[in-house]
C-alpha beads as a LAMMPS data file, in Angstrom:
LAMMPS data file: protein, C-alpha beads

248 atoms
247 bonds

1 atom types
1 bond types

-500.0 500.0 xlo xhi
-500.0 500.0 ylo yhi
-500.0 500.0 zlo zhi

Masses

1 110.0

Atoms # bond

1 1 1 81.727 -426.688 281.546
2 1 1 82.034 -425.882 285.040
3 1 1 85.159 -424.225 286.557
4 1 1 85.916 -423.311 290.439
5 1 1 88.526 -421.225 291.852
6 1 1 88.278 -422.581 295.762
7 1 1 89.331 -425.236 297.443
8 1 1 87.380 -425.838 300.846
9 1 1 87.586 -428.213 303.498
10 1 1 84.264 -429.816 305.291
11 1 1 84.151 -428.423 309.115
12 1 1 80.472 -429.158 311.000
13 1 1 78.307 -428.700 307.629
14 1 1 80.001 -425.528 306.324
15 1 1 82.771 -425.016 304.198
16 1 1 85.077 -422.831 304.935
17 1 1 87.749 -421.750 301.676
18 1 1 91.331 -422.920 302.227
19 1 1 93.116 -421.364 299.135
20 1 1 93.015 -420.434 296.170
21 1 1 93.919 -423.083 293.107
22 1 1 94.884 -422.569 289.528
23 1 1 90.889 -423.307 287.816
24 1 1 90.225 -426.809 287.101
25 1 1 87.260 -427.977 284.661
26 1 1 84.847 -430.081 286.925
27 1 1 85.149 -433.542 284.881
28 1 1 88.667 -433.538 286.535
29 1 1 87.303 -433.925 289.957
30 1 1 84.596 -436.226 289.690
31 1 1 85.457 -439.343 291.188
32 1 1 88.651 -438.040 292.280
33 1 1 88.162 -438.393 296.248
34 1 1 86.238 -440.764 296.809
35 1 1 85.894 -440.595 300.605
36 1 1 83.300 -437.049 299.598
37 1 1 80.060 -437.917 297.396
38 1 1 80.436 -435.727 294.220
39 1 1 77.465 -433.785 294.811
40 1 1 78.600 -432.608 298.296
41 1 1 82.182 -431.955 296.628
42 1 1 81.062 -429.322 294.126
43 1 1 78.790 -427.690 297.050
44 1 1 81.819 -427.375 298.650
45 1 1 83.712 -425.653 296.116
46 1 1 81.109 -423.560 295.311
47 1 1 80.184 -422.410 298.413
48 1 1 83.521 -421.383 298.835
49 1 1 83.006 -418.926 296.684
50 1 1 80.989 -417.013 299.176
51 1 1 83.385 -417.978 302.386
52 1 1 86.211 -416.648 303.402
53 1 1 88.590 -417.307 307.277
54 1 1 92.608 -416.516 306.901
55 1 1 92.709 -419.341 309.746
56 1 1 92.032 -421.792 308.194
57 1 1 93.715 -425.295 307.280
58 1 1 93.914 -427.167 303.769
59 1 1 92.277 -430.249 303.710
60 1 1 93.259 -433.205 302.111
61 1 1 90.608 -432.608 299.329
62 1 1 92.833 -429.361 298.626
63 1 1 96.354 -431.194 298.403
64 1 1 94.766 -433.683 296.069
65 1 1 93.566 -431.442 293.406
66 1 1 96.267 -428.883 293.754
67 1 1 98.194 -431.867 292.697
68 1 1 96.246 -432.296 289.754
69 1 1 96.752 -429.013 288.376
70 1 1 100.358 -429.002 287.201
71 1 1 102.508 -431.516 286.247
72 1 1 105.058 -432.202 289.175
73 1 1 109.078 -431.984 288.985
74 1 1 110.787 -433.856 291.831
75 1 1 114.313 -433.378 292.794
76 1 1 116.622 -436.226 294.397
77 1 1 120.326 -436.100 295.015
78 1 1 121.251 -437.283 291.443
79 1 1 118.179 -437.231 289.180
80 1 1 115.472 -435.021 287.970
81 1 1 111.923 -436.354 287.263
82 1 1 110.059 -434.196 285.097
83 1 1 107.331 -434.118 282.460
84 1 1 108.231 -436.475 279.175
85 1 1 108.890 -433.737 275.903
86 1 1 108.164 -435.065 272.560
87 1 1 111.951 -433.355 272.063
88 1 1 112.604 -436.761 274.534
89 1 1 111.217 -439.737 271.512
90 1 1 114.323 -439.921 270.040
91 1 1 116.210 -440.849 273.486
92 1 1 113.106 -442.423 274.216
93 1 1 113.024 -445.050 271.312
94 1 1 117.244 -445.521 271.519
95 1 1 116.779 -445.943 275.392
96 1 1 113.468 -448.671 275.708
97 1 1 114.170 -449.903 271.939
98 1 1 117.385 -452.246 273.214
99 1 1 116.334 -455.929 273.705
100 1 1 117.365 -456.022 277.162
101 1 1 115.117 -453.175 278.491
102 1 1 112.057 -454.739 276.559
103 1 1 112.556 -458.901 278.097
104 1 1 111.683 -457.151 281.741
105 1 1 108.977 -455.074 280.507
106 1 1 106.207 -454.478 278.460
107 1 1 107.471 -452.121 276.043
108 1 1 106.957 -452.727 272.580
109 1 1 110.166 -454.463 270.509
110 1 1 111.163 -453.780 267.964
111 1 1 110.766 -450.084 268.862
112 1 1 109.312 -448.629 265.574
113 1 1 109.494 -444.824 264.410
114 1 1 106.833 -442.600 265.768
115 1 1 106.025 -444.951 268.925
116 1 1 107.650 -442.770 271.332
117 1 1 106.106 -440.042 269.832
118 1 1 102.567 -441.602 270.334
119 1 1 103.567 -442.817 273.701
120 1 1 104.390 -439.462 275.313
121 1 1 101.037 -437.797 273.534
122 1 1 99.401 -440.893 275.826
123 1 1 100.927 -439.930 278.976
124 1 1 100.416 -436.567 278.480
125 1 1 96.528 -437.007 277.961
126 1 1 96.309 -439.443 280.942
127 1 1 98.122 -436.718 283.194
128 1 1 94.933 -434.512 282.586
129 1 1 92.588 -436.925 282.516
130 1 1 93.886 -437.426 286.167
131 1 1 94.960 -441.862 285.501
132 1 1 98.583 -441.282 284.899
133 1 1 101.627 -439.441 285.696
134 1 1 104.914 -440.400 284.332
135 1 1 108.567 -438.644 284.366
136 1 1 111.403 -438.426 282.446
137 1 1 114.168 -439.529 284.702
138 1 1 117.745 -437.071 284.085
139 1 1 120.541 -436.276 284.668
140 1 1 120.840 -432.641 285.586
141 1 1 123.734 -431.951 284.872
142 1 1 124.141 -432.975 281.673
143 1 1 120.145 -432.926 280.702
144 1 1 120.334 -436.755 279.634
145 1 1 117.549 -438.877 279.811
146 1 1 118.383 -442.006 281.322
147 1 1 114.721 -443.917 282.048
148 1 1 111.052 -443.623 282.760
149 1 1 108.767 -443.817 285.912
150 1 1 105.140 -443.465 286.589
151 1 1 102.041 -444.184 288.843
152 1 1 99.102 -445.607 286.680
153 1 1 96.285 -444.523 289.261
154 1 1 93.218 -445.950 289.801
155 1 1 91.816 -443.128 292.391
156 1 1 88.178 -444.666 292.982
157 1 1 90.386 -446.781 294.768
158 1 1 93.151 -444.751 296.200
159 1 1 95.866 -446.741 294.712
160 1 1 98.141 -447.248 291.953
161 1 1 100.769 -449.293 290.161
162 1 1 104.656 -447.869 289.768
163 1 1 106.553 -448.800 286.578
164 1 1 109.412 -447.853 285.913
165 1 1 112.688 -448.691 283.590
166 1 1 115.965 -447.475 282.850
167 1 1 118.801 -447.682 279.766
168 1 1 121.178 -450.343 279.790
169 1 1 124.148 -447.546 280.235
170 1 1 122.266 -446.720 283.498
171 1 1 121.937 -449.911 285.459
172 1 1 123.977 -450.817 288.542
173 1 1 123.945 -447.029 289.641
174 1 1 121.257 -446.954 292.310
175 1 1 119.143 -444.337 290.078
176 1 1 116.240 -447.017 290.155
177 1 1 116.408 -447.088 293.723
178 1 1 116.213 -443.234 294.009
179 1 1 113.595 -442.256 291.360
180 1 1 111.406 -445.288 293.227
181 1 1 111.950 -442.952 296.451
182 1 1 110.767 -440.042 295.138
183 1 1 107.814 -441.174 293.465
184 1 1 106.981 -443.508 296.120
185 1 1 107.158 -439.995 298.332
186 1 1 105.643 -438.133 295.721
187 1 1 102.446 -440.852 295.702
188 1 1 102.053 -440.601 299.233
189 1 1 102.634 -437.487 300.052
190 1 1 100.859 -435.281 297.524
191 1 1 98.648 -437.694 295.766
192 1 1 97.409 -438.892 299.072
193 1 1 97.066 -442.460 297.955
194 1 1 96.433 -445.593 300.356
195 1 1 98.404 -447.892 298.541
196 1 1 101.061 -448.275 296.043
197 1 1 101.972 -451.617 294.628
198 1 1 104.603 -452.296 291.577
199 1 1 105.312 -456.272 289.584
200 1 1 108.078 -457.061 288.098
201 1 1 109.141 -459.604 286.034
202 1 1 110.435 -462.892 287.841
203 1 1 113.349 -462.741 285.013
204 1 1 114.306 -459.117 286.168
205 1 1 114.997 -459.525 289.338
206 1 1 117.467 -456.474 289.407
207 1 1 113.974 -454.277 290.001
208 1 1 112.966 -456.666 292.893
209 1 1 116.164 -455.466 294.433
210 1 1 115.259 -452.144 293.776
211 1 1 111.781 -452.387 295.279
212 1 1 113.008 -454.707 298.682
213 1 1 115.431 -451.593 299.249
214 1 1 112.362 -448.863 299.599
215 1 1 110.870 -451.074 301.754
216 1 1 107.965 -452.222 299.852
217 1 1 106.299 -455.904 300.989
218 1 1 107.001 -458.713 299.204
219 1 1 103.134 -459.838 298.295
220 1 1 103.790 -462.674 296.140
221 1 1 104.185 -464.397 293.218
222 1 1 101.317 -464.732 289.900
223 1 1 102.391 -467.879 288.101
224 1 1 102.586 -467.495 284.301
225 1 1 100.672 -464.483 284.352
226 1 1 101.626 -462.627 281.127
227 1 1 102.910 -463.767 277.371
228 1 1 106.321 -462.359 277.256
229 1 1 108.075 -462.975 273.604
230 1 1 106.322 -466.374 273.043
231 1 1 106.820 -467.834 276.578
232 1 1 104.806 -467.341 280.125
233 1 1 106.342 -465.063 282.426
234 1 1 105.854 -465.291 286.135
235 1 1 105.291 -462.014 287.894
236 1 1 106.754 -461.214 291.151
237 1 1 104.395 -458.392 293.319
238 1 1 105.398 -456.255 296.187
239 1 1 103.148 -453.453 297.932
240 1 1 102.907 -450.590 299.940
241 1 1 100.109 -448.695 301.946
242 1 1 100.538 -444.948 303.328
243 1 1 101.085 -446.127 306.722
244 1 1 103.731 -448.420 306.265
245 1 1 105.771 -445.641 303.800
246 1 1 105.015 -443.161 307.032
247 1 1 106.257 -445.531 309.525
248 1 1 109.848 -446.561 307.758

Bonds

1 1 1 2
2 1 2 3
3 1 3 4
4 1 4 5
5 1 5 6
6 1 6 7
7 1 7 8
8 1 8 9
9 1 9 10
10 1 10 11
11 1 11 12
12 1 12 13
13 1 13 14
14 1 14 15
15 1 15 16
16 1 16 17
17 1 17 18
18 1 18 19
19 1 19 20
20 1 20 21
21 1 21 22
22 1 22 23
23 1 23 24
24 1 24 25
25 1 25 26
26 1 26 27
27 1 27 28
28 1 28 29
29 1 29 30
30 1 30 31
31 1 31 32
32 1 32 33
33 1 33 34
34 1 34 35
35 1 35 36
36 1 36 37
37 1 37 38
38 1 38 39
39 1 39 40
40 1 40 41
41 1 41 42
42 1 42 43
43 1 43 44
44 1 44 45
45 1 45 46
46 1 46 47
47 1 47 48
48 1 48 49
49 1 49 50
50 1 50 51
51 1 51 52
52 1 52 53
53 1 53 54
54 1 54 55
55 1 55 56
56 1 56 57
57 1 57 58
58 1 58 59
59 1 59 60
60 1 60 61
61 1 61 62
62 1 62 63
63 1 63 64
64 1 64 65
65 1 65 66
66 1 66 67
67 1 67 68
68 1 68 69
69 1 69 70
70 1 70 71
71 1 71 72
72 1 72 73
73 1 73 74
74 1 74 75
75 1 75 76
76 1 76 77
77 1 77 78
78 1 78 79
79 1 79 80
80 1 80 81
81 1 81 82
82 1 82 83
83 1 83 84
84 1 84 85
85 1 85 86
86 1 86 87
87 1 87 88
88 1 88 89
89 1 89 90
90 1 90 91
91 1 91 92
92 1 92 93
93 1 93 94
94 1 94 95
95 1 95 96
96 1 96 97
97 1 97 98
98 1 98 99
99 1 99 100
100 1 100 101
101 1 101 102
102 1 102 103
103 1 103 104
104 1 104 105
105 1 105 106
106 1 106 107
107 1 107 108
108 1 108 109
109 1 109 110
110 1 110 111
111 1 111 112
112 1 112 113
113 1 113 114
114 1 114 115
115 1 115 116
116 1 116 117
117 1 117 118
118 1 118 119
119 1 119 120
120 1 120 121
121 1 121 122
122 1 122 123
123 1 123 124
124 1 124 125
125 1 125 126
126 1 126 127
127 1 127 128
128 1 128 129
129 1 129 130
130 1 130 131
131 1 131 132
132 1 132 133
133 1 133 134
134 1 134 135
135 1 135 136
136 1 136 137
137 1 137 138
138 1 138 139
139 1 139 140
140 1 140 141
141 1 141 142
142 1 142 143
143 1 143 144
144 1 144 145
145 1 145 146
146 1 146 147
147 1 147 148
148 1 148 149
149 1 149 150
150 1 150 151
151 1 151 152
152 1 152 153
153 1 153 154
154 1 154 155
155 1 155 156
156 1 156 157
157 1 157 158
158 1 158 159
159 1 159 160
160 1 160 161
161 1 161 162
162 1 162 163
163 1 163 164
164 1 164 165
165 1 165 166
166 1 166 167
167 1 167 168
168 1 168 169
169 1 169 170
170 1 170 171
171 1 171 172
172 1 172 173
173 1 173 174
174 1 174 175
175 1 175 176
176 1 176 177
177 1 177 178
178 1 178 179
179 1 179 180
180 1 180 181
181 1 181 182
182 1 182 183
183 1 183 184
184 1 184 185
185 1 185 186
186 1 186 187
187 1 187 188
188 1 188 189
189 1 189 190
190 1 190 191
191 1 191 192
192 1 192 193
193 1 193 194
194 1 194 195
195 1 195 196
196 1 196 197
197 1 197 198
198 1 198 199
199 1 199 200
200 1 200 201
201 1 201 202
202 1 202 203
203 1 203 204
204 1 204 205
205 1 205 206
206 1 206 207
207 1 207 208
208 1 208 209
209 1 209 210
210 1 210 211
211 1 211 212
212 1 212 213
213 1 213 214
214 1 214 215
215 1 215 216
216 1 216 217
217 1 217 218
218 1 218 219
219 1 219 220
220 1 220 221
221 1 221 222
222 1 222 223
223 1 223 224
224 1 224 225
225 1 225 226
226 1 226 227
227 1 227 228
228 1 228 229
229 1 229 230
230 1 230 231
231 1 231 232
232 1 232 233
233 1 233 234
234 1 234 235
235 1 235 236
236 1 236 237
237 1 237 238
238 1 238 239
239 1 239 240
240 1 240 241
241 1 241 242
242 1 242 243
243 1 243 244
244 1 244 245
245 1 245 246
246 1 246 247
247 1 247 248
């Protein structure tokens, strides 16, 4: 398998190497930016091998697969978002296994032994595979886990769906409306999405709250659209694009 070393930006038909990256296998960034035809992406990379100006600026080719090559920790006032542990099942399965967490989500109740284990193998996997990336949402202070939040990404298109939920103990604090912040920021602003768009529930309309406070658009409502505990559930929609999130 393939491996490159350079990240390059496009300038007038020649590459010219913006900075060095930690080496990422080539499967990783096929398909990744879509604006640049894959072919002409590994030319680039390769011929920045051979390249070399100290003036020059990152493109947003670079950002993007920098941001693939690590697993991101973001910082707010209160919370830490950081890469799920399996060391975190345990909390996991006490935190999403209470009924009222599951009735405004889709996570799986009861909450047997050995599904949070499974679950955090997943999102690990689909972090490298470049579809997901989902944090653990703490408490520093303390080191407590307190929720979950992620971007399922669909980056042939540019966007991708938020989820997110939190422990009973931890509602009516804000942290929702925080961790959505960040990761809305975090989207944006390294993963160089277009768009970011989150449902909820229409019986949970605490996260509609949550999401009218970031500023996302209100983009309607899908009628019975899931099964939900033997009864239709309508889903409530709201949406963001990059400009809109630049222009708050």
């Amino acid at each position: 398998m393939a491996y490159f070393k350079k990240c390059c930006q496009w300038k007038s038909g020649q590459s010219t190497c913006c900075r060095q990256l930690h080496q990422l296998p080539i499967s990783r960034i096929r398909g990744a930016w879509p604006q640049v035809p894959f072919a002409q992406t590994t030319y680039l990379l390769r011929t920045g091998d051979r390249t070399t100006r100290s003036d020059c600026q990152a493109s947003p080719l670079c950002g993007f697969i920098k941001s693939m090559a690590t697993f991101p920790t973001l910082r707010t006032d209160r919370l830490l978002l950081r890469q799920f542990q399996l060391s975190d099942a345990t909390d996991v399965q006490r935190l999403a296994g209470v009924k009222e967490v599951a009735v405004g989500t889709f996570l799986p109740h009861p909450y047997t032994n050995g599904t949070a284990e499974q679950w955090i193998t997943s999102q690990q996997q689909g972090f490298k595979a470049g579809t997901l990336v989902n944090f653990a949402i703490v408490l520093p202070t303390d080191h407590v886990l307190i929720g979950s939040i992620g971007l399922d990404i669909a980056a042939g298109h540019q966007h991708a769906r938020m989820g997110y939920w939190l422990g009973v103990p931890y509602w009516n604090h804000g942290y929702g409306t925080e961790a959505v912040s960040a990761v809305l920021a975090y989207g944006f602003n390294q993963r160089h999405l277009h768009r970011i768009y989150a449902p909820h529930f229409l019986n949970n309309p605490a996260s509609g709250r949550v999401l009218q406070k970031v500023g996302m658009t209100y983009e309607g409502r899908m009628r019975e659209h899931y099964m939900r505990f033997g009864q239709y559930v309508d889903v409530e929609l709201y949406g963001m694009l990059e400009q809109d999130f630049h222009q708050r």
